[in-house]
N, C-alpha and C positions, 0 to 999 in steps of 0.2 A: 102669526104663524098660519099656515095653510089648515092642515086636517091632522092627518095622516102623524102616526108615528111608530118607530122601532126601539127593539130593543136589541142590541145584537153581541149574542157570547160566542167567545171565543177561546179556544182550547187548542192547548199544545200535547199532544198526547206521547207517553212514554213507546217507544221505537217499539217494536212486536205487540204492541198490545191497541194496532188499531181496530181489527174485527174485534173483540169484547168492548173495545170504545163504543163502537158502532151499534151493536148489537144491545147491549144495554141502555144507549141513548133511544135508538128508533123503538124497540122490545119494552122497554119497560118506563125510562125517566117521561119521553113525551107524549104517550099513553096514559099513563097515571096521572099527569100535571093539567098538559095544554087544555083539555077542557074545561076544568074548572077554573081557570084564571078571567077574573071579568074582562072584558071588552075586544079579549083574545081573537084577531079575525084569520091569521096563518100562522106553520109553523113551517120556516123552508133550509135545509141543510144544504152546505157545501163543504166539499175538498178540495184543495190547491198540491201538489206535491212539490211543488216552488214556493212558497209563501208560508211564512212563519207568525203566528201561530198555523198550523196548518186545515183546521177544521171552523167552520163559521157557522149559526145558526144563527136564523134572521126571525124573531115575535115579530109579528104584525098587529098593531092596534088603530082602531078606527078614528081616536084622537090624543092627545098628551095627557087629557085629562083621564082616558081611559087604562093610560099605565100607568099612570102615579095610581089609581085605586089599587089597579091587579098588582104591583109594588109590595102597595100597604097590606094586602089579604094574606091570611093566612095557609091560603094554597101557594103562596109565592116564596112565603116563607120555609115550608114543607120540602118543595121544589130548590130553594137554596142549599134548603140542608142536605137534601138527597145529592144535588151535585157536590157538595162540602165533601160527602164522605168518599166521593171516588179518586180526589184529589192525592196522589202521593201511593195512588195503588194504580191507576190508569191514568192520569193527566200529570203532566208537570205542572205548566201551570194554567190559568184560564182568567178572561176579567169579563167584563159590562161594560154597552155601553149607550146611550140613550138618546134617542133622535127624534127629533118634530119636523116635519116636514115643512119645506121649503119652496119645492119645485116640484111638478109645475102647480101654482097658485090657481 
């Protein structure tokens, strides 16, 4: 594998409650988290209004080995749970999903 990897969540958010999605993500979840997670190098959000799930965040890690740590840490864990609890109050539903980079080599 090259270097480089991601982690990328994605969330389907319940219909009117996208500004409190929002606003709670950028306000409080990725403020409180992304710095302490180890090896952590970005944190970059998207919207699609075509595209289902409809919201995307992209972790940036400097290598594969550096998000299996930040994975295993207890900041990550904290961080899950905090998104656990807004599930089924703002999100329908959301997954994971884990990337090593590839290209360009």
């Amino acid at each position: 594998m090259v270097g480089g990897a991601v982690m990328i969540y994605s969330a389907e958010v319940i219909p009117g409650k996208e500004e409190e999605f929002n606003r709670w993500f950028d306000d409080h979840h990725i403020p409180l988290f992304s710095g302490k997670l180890p090896g952590l190098k970005s944190v970059r959000r998207f919207y699609s209004k075509r595209s289902d799930p409809q919201f995307v965040t992209i972790y940036e890690f400097e290598s594969y080995d550096d998000l299996k740590k930040a994975l295993a840490s207890d900041e990550s864990k904290s961080a899950g749970s905090d998104a656990d609890s807004q599930v089924g109050v703002l999100i329908k539903s959301s997954k994971y999903g884990f990337y090593s980079q590839v290209y360009p080599k």
